[in-house]
C-alpha positions as CSV (number, residue, x, y, z in Angstrom):
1,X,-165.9,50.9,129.1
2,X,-167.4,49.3,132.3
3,X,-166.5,51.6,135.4
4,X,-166.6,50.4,138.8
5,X,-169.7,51.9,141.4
6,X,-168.8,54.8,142.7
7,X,-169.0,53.4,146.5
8,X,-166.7,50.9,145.4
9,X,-163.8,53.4,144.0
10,X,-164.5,56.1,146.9
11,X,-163.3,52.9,148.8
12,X,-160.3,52.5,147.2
13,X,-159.5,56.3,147.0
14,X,-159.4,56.2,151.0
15,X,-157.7,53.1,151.1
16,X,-154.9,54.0,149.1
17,X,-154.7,57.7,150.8
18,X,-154.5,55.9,154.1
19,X,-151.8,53.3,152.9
20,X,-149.8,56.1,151.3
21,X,-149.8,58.1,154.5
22,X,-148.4,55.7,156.5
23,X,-145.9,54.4,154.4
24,X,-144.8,57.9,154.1
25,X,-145.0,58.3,157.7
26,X,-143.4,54.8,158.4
27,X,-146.5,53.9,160.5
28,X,-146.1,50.1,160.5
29,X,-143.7,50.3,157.2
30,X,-142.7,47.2,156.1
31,X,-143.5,44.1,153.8
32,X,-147.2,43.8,154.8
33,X,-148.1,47.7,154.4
34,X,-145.9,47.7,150.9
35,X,-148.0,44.8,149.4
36,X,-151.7,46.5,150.9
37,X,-150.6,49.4,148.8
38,X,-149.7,47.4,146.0
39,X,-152.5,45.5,145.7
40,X,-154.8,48.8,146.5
41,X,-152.9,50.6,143.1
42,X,-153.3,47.4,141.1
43,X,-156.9,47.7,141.8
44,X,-157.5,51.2,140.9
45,X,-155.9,50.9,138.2
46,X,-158.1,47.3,136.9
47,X,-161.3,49.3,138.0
48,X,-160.2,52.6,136.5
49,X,-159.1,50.8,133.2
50,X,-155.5,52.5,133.3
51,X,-151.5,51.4,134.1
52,X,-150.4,54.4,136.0
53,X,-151.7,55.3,139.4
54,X,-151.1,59.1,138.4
55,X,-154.1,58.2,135.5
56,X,-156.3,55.4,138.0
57,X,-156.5,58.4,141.2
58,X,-157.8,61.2,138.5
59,X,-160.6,59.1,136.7
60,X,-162.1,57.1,140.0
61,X,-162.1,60.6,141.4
62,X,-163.5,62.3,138.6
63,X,-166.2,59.5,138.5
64,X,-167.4,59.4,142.4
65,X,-167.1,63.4,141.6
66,X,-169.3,63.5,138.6
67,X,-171.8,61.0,140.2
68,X,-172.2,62.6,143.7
69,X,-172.6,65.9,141.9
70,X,-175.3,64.6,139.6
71,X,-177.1,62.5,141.7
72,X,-177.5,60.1,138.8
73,X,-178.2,56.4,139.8
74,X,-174.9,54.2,138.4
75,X,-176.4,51.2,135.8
76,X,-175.5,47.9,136.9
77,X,-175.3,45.4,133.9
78,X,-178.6,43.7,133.4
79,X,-180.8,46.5,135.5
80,X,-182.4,49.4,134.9
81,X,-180.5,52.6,136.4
């Protein structure tokens, strides 16, 4: 299964903590802040290949994990890693 860059879901991760903090907090709560965090979980989940968000936080943070321990370049499609 294709996995999105590492960058890409370290992105996300932060996004979706951020989002999820201030919806707890009610920091700007509302229609605007409920659809960022939807569309951020919809998007983990695409790039993590899962339905839950439970599943879509533990695999992109077990991939940016295993890849900033190992230090091992990411393949891109159609280049060498």
């Amino acid at each position: 299964m294709l996995m999105a860059h590492p960058t890409v879901l370290r992105t996300l991760l932060e996004r979706y903590e951020t989002l999820r903090a201030a919806a707890e907090r009610g920091d700007g709560a509302g229609p605007r802040l409920e659809r960022e965090l939807q569309d951020t979980v919809y998007t983990l989940c695409v790039s993590t290949g899962t339905r839950e968000i439970s599943a879509a936080l533990a695999a992109a943070r077990d991939h940016v994990e295993r890849h900033a321990f190992t230090g091992q370049p990411v393949a891109v499609e159609g280049t060498a890693a």
